[in-house]
N, C-alpha and C positions, 0 to 999 in steps of 0.2 A: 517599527523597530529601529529603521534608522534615523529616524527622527531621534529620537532618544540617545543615540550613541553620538551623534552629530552635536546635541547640547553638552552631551557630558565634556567631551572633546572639547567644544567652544570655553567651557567655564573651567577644565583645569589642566590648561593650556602646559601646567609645568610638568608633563609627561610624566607623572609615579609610576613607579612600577604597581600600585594600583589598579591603575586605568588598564596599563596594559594584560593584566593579567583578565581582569572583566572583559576587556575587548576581545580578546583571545578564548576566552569559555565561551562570549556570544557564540563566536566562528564556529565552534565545534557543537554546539548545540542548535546552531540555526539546520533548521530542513526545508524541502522545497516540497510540500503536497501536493501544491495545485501543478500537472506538468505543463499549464498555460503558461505560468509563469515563472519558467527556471532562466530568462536571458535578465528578468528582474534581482532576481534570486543571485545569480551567479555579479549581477554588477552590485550586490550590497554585499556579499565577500570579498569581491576585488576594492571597492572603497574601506572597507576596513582594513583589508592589507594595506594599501597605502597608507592609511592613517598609521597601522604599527609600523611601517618604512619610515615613516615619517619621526615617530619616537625613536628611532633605532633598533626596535622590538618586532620585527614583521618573520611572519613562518617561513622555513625555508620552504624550498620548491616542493621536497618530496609529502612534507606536513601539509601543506596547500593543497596539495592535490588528495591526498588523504581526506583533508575537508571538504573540498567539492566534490569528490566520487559517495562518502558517506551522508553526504548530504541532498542528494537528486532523487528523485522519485526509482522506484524498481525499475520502473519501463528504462532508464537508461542504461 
């Protein structure tokens, strides 16, 4: 998955509001099933927040965390 977000990024570098709105559904739709690997998990949300910081488009604190708590396995 971040491969793919990584290219998008790479080839249209002039930040639409596009990109960001796709990068931003990712977020909220990405989950973390395997609970091996939520420190994985948790660094492919944080690299796409920086990439929306980076557009000027990045979730504030409370939306962030709304994505990484609805995104973690139950066990958490």
């Amino acid at each position: 998955m971040k491969e793919v977000w990584d290219t998008v990024c790479a080839k249209y570098e002039n930040k639409s509001l596009t990109i960001k709105v796709a990068l931003k559904h990712c977020m909220y739709e990405m989950k973390c099933e395997d609970k091996t690997q939520v420190q994985t998990h948790l660094e492919s949300l944080s690299r796409m927040q920086e990439q929306l910081d980076g557009m000027g488009g990045g979730l504030t604190d409370t939306d962030l965390i709304t994505v990484i708590l609805g995104s973690l396995p139950k066990l958490y």
